[in-house]
C-alpha positions as a Markdown table, in Angstrom:
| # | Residue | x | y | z |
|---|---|---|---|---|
| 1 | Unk | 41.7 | -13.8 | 15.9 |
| 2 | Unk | 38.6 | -13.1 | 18.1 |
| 3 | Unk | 35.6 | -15.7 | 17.3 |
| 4 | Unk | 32.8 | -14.4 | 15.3 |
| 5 | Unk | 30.0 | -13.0 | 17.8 |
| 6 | Unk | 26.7 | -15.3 | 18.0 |
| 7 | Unk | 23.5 | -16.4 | 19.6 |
| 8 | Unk | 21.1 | -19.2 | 20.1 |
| 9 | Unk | 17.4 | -18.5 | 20.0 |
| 10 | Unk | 14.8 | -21.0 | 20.9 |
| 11 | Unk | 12.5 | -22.3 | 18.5 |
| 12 | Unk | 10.3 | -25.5 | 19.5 |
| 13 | Unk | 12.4 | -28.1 | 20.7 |
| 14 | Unk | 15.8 | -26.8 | 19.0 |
| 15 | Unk | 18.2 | -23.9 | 19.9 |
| 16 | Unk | 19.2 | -21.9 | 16.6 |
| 17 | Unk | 22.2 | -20.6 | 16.3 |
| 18 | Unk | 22.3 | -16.6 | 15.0 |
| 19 | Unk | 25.6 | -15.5 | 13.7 |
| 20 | Unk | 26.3 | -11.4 | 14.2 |
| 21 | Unk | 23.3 | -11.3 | 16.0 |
| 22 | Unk | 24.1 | -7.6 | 16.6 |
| 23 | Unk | 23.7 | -6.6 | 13.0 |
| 24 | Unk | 21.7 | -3.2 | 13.1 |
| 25 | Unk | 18.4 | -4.6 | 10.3 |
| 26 | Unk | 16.2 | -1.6 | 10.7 |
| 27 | Unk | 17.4 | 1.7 | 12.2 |
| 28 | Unk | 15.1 | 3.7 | 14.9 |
| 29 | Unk | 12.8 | 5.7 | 13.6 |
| 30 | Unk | 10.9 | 8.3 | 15.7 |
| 31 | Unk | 7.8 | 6.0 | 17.0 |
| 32 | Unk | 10.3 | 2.2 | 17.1 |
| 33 | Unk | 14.2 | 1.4 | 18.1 |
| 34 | Unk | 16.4 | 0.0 | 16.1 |
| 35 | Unk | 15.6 | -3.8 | 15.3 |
| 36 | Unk | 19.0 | -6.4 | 15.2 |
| 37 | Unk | 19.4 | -9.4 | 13.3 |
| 38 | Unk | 19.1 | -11.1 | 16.8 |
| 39 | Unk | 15.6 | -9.3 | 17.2 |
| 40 | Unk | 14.4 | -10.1 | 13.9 |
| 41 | Unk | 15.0 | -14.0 | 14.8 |
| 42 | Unk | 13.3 | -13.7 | 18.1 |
| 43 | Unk | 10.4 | -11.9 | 16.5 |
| 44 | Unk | 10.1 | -15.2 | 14.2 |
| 45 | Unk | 9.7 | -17.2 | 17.6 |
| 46 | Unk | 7.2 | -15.5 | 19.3 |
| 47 | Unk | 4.9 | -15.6 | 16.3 |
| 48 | Unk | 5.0 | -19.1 | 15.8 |
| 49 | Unk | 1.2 | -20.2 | 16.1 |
| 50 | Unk | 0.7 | -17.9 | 13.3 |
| 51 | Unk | 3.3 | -18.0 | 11.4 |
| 52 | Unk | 3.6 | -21.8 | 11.1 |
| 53 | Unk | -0.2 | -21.3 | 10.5 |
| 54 | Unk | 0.7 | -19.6 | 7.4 |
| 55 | Unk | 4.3 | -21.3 | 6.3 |
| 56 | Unk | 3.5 | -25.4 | 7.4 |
| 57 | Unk | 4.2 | -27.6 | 4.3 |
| 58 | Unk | 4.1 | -24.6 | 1.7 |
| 59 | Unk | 6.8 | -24.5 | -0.7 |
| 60 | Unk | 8.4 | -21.5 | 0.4 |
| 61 | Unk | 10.8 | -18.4 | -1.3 |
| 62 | Unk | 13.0 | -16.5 | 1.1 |
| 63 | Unk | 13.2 | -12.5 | 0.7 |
| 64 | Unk | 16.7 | -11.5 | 2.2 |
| 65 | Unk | 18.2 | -8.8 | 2.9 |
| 66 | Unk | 21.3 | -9.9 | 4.4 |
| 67 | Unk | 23.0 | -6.3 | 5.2 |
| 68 | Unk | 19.4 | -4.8 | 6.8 |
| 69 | Unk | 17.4 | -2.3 | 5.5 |
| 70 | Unk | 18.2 | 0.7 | 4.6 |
| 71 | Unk | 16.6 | 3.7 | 2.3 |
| 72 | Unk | 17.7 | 3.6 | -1.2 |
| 73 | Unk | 18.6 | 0.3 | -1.1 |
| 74 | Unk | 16.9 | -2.1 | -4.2 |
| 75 | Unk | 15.6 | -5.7 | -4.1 |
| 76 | Unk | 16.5 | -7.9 | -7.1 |
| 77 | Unk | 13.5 | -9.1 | -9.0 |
| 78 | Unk | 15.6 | -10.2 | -12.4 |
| 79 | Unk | 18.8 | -10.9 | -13.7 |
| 80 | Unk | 19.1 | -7.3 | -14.7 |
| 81 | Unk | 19.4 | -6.5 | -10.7 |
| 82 | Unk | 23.1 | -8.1 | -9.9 |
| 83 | Unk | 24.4 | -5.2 | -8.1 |
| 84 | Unk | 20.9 | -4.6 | -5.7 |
| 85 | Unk | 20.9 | -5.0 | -2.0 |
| 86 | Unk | 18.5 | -8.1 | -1.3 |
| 87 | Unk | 17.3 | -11.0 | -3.4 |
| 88 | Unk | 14.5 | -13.7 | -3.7 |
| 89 | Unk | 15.8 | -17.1 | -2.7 |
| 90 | Unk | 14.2 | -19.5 | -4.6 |
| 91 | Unk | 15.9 | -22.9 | -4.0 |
| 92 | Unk | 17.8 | -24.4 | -0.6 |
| 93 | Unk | 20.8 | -22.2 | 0.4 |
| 94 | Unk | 24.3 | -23.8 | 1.2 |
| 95 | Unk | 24.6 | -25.1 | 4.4 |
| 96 | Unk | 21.1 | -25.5 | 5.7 |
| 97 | Unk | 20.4 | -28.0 | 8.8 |
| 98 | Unk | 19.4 | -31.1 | 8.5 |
| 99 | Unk | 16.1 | -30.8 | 9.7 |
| 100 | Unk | 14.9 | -28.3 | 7.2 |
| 101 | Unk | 13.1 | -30.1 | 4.7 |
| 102 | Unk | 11.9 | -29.3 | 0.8 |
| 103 | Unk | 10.0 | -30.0 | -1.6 |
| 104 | Unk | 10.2 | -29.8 | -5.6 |
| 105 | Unk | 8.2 | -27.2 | -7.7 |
| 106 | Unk | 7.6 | -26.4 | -11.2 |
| 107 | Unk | 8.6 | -23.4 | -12.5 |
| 108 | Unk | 6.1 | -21.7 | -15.9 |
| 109 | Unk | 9.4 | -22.2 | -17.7 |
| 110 | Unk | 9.6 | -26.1 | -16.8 |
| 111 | Unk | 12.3 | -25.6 | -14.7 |
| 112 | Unk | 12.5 | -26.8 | -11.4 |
| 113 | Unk | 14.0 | -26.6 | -8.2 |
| 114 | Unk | 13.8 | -27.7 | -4.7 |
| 115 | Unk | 12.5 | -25.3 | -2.2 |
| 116 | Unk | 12.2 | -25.1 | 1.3 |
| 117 | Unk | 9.2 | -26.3 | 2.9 |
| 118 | Unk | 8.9 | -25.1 | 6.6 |
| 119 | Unk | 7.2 | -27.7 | 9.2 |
| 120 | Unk | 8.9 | -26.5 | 12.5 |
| 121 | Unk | 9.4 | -23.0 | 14.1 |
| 122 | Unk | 13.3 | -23.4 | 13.7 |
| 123 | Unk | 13.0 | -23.2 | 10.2 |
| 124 | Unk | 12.0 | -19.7 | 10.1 |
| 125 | Unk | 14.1 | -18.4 | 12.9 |
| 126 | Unk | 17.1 | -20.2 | 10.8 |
| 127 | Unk | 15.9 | -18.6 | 7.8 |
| 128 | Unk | 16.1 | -14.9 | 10.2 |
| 129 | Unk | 20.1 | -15.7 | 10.5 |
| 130 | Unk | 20.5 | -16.1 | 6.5 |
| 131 | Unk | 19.1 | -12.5 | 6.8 |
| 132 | Unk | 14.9 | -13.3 | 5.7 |
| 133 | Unk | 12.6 | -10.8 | 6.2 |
| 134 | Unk | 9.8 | -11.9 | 4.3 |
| 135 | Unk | 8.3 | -15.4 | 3.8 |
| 136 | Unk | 6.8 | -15.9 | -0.5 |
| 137 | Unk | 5.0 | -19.3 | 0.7 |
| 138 | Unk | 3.2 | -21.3 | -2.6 |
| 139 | Unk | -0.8 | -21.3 | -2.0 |
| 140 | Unk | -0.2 | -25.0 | -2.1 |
| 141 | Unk | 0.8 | -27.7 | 0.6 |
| 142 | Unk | 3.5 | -29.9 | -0.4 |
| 143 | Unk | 1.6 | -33.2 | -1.0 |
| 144 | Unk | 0.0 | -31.7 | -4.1 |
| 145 | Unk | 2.1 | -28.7 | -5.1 |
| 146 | Unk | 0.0 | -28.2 | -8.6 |
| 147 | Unk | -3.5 | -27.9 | -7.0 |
| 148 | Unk | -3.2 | -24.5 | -5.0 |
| 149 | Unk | -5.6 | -24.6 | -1.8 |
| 150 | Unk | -6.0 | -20.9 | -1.2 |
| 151 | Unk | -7.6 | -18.4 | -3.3 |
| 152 | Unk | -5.5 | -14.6 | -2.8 |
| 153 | Unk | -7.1 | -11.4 | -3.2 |
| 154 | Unk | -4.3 | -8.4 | -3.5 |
| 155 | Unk | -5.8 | -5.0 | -3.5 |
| 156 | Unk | -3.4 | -3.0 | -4.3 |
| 157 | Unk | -3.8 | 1.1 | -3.8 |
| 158 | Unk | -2.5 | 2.8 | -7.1 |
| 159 | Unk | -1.0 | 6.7 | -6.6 |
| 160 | Unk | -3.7 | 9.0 | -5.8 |
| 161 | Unk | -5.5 | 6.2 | -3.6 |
| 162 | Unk | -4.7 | 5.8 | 0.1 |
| 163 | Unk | -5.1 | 3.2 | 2.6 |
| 164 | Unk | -8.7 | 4.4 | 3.3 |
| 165 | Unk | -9.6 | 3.4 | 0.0 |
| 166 | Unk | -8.2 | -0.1 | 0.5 |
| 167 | Unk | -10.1 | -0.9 | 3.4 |
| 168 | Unk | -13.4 | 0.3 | 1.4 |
| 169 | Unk | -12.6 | -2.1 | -1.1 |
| 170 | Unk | -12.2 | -4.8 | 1.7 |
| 171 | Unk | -15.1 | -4.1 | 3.0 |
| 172 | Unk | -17.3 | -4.9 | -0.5 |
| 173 | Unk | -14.9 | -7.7 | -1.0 |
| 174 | Unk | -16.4 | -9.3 | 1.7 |
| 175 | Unk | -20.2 | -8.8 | 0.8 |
| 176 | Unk | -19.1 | -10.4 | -2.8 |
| 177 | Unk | -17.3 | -13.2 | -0.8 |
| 178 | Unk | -20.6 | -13.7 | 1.2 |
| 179 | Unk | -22.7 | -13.6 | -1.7 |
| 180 | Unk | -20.7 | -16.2 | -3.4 |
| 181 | Unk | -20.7 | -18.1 | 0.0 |
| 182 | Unk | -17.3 | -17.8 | 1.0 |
| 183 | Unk | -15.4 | -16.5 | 3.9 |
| 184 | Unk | -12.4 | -14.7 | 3.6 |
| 185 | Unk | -9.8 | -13.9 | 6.3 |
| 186 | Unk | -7.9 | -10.4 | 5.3 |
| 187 | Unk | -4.7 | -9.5 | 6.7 |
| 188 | Unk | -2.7 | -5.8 | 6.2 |
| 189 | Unk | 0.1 | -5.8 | 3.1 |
| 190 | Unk | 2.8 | -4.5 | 5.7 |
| 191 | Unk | 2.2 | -0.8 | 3.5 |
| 192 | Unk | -0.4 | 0.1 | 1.8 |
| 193 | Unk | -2.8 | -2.7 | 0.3 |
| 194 | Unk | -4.8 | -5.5 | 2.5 |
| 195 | Unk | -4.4 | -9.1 | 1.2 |
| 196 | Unk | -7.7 | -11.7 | 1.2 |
| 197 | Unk | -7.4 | -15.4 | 1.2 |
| 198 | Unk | -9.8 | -17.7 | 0.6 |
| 199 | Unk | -9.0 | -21.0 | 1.6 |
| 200 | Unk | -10.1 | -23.8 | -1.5 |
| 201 | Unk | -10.6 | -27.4 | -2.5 |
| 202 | Unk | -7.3 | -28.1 | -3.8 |
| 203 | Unk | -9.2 | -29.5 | -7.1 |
| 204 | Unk | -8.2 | -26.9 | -9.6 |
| 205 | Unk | -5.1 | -25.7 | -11.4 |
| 206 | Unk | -2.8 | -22.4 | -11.3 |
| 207 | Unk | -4.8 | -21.1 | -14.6 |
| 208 | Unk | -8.4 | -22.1 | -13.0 |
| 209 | Unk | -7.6 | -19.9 | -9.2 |
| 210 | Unk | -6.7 | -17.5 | -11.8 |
| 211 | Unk | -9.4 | -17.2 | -13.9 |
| 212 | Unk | -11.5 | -17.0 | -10.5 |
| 213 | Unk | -9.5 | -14.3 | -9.5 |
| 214 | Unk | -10.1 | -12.4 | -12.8 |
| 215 | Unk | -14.0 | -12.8 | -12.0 |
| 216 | Unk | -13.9 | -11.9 | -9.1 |
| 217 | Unk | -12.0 | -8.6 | -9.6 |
| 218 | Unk | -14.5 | -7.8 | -12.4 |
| 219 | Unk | -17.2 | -8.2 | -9.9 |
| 220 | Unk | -15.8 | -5.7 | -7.5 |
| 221 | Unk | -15.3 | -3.5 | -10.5 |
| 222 | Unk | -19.1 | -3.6 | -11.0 |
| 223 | Unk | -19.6 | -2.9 | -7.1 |
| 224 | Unk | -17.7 | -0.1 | -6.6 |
| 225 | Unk | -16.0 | 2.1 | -9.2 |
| 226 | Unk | -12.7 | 3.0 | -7.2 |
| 227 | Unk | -11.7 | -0.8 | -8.5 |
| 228 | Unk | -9.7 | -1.5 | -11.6 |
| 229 | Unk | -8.2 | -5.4 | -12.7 |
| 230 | Unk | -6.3 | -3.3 | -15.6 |
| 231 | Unk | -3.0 | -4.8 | -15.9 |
| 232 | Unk | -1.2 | -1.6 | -17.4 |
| 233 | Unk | -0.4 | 1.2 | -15.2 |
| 234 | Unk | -1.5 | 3.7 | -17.4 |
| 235 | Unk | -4.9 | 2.4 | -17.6 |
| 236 | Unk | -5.6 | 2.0 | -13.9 |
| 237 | Unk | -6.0 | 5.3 | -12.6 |
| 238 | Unk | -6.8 | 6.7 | -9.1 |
| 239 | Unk | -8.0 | 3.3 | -8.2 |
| 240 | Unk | -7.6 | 0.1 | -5.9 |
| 241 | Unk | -6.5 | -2.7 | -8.4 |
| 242 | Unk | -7.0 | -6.0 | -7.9 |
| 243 | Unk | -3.9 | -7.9 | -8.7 |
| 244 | Unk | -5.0 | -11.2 | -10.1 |
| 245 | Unk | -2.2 | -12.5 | -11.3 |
| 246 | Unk | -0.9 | -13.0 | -7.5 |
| 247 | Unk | -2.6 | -16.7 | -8.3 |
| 248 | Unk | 0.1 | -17.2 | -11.3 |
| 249 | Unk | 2.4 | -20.3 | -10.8 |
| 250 | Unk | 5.7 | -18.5 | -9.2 |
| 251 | Unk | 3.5 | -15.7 | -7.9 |
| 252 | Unk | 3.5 | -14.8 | -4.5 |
| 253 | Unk | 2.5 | -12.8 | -1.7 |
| 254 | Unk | 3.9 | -11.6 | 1.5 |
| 255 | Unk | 2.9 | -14.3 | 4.3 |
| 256 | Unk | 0.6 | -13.3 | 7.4 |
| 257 | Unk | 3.2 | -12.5 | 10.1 |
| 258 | Unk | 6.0 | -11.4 | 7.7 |
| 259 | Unk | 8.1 | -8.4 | 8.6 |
| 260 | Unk | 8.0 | -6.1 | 5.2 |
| 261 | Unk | 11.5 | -4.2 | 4.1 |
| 262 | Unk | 10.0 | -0.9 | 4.9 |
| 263 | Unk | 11.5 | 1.7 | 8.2 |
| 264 | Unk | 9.9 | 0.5 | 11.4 |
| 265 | Unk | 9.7 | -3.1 | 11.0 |
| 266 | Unk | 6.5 | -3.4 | 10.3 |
| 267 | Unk | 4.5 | -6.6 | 9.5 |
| 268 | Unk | 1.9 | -8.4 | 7.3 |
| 269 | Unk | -1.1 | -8.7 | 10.0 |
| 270 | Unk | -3.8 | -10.8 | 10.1 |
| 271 | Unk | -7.3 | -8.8 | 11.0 |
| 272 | Unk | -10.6 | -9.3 | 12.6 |
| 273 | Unk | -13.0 | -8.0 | 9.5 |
| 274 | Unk | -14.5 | -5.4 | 12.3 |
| 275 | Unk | -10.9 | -4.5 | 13.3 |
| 276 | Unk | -10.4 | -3.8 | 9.4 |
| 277 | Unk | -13.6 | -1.8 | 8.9 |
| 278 | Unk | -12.4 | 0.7 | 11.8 |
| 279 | Unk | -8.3 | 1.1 | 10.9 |
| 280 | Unk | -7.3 | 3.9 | 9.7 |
| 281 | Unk | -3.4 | 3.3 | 9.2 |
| 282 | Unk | -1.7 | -0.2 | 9.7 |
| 283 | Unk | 1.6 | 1.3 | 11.0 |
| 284 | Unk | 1.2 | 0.5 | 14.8 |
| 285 | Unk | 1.3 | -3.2 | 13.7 |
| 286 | Unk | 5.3 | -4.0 | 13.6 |
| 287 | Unk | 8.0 | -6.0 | 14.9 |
| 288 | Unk | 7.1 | -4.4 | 18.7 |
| 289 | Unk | 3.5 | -4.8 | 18.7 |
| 290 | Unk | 2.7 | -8.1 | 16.8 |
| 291 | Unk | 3.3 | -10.9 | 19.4 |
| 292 | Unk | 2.0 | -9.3 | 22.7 |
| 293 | Unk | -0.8 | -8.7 | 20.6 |
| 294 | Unk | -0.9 | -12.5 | 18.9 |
| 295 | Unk | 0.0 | -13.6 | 22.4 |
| 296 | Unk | -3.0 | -11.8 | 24.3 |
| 297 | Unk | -5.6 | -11.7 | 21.2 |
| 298 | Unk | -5.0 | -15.1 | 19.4 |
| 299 | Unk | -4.1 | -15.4 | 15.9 |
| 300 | Unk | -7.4 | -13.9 | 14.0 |
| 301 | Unk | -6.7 | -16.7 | 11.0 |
| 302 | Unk | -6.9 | -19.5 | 13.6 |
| 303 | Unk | -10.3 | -20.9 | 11.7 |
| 304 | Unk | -8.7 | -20.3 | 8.2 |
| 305 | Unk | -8.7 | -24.2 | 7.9 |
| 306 | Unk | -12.4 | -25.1 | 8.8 |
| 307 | Unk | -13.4 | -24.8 | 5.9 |
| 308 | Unk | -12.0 | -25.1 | 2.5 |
| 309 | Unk | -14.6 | -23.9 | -0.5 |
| 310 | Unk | -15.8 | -25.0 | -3.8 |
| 311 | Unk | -14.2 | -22.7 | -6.6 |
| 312 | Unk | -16.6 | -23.7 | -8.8 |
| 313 | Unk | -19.0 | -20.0 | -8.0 |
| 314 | Unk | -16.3 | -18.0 | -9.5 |
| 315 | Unk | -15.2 | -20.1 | -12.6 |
| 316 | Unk | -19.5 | -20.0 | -13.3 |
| 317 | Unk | -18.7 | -16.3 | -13.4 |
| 318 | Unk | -15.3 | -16.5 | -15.5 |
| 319 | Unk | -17.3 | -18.9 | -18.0 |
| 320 | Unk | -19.8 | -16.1 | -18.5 |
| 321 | Unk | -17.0 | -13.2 | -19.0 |
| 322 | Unk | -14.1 | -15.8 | -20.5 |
| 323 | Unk | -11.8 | -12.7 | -21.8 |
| 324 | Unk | -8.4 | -12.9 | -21.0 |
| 325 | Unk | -5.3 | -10.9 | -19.7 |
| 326 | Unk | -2.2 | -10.5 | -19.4 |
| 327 | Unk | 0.2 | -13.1 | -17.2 |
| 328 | Unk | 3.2 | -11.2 | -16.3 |
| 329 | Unk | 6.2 | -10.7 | -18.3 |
| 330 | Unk | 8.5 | -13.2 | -16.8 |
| 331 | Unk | 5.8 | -16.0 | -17.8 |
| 332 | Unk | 5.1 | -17.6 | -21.2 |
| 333 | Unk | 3.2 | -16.1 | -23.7 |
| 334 | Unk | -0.2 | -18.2 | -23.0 |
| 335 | Unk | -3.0 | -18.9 | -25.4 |
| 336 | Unk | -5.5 | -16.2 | -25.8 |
| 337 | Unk | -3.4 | -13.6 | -24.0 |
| 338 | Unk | -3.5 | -9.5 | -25.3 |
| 339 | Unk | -0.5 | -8.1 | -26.3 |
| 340 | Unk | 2.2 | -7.6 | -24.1 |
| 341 | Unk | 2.6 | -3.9 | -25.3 |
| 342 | Unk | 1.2 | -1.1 | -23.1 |
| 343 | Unk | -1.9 | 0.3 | -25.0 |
| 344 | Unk | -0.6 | 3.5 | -25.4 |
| 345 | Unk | 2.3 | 2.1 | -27.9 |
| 346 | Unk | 0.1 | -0.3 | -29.3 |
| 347 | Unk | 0.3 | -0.3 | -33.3 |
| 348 | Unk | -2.7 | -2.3 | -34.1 |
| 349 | Unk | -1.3 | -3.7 | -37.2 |
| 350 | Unk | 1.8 | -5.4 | -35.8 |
| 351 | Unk | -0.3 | -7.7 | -33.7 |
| 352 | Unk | -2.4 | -10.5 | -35.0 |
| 353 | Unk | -6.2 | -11.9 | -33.8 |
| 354 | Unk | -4.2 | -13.9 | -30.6 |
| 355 | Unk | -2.2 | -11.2 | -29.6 |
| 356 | Unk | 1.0 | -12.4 | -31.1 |
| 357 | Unk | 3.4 | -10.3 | -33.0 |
| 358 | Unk | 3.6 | -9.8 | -37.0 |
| 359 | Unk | 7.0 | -10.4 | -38.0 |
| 360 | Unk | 8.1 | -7.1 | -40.2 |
């Protein structure tokens, strides 16, 4: 029997072994070739000083997509998804080397589990021959896993809103962040929406960064009236909404230098503000361009830990405006939440003063 094919990238000081490294991940479209599992664990190499930047000592969920990408092809979010093409990896897979290390978290149900924590370059590139695409890091370091250090902003375009839109919404985003005297480093989504993190004191809990998320949102709703924090769709309208409960325990987002699951390879980029202000599409920015780019240009993140800012602006704010919203369905019912209903099949009678439901 022939011998499985494979290859050995290098990552740091280690060579990491890539099984079927001729796997086909993403076909060629008209503007990129077609990308191979082998490609995709290179990619992970030559990104390092970024992607470490982004991934070191973070308690970190694996996206994988283990037979490539492919139109049609569904991503399990919930038990209800056993038959779908990729899946969240949420603990240590089998077989890991011994050099990959972890770290225990909490999950809002109490549960826990230990999840990988990369501190080396090899980690990822291993992670590229379990068939990762996309890094879910924790916005908290591994020494303190229940104090998140990093405050994220997801703007989010809703139908009838473009990219355009987005990067308007950036734009005031970062006068509020000025105003409040922070400084935010903004990155493209890999589609659509532009992510903003703010690096914080790790002083405050999951449900504080939250709360500061909600102000802030409400803030930017005030500034410019193409924003919405409505948590149900049908309230949201032609608008960019901020998605505050990104700063949920369990919640993540995409990491700076991830590839997305989208035709073309394309990849969660870190951005000059100027460079923002002035893009009109962020699909140049894949799998091809990133590292000549990182490797010529520099990582534009490289001062995102200066500086690490008081929360305490924001919750001022949230203290002023203390109404709640909904945490998101897979999280328990918390104390002073509205009705998980959508509004439009609301019955006002079946729901008491806390938003809990009457028994009939």
């Amino acid at each position: 029997m022939a011998k499985a094919s494979e290859a050995y990238v290098r990552a740091g000081e280690r060579e990491v072994r890539i099984s079927s490294p001729e796997r086909v991940i993403y076909e060629a479209t008209d503007s990129t070739a077609e990308v191979t599992k082998l490609m995709v664990a290179e990619y992970f190499a030559s990104v390092e000083d970024g992607l470490m930047r982004a991934l070191r000592d973070r308690p970190t969920a694996l996206e994988r997509w283990t037979s490539g990408v492919r139109e049609g092809m569904k991503l399990a979010t919930g038990p209800q998804d056993r038959n779908a093409d990729a899946f969240y990896q949420k603990r240590v897979p089998k077989g890991a080397p011994d050099y990959l290390e972890a770290v225990e978290i909490t999950f809002p149900s109490g549960r826990t589990a230990e999840e990988i924590c990369p501190t080396e370059i090899a980690v990822p590139v291993w992670c590229a021959h379990m068939g990762t695409l996309t890094f879910h890091p924790w916005p908290v370091r591994r020494d303190d896993v229940d104090h998140p250090d990093e405050l994220r902003i997801d703007l989010d375009p809703q139908p009838g809103t473009t990219f355009a839109d987005a990067v308007r919404v950036a734009g005031v985003a970062r006068e509020l962040l000025g105003d409040l005297g922070m400084t935010g480093f903004a990155k493209t989504s890999g589609n659509r929406g532009i992510h903003i993190y703010v690096r914080i004191e790790p002083r405050w809990e999951f449900s504080d960064v939250r709360h500061a998320a909600i102000a802030f949102g409400r803030e930017l709703e005030k500034r410019d009236d193409g924003v919405t924090t409505a948590w149900w769709k049908e309230e949201r309208g032609e608008r960019i909404f901020v998605d505050f409960n990104q700063n949920t325990r369990d919640r993540t987002i995409a990491s700076a230098y991830s590839l997305r699951p989208i035709a073309g390879a394309p990849v969660s980029t870190p951005m000059t503000w100027d460079e923002l202000a002035g893009l009109d599409s962020p699909q140049a920015f894949n799998l091809f361009t990133v590292p000549e780019r990182l490797a010529s240009d520099g990582d534009p993140w490289a001062a995102i830990d200066d500086v690490h800012h008081s929360l305490q602006p924001l919750l001022d704010l949230w203290e002023a405006h203390p109404v709640e919203l909904n945490y998101p369905p897979d999280h328990p019912k918390m104390p002073g939440e509205p009705p998980r209903v959508q509004p439009s099949k609301k019955v006002e009678s079946h729901w008491d003063a806390e938003g809990n439901r009457i028994p009939d």
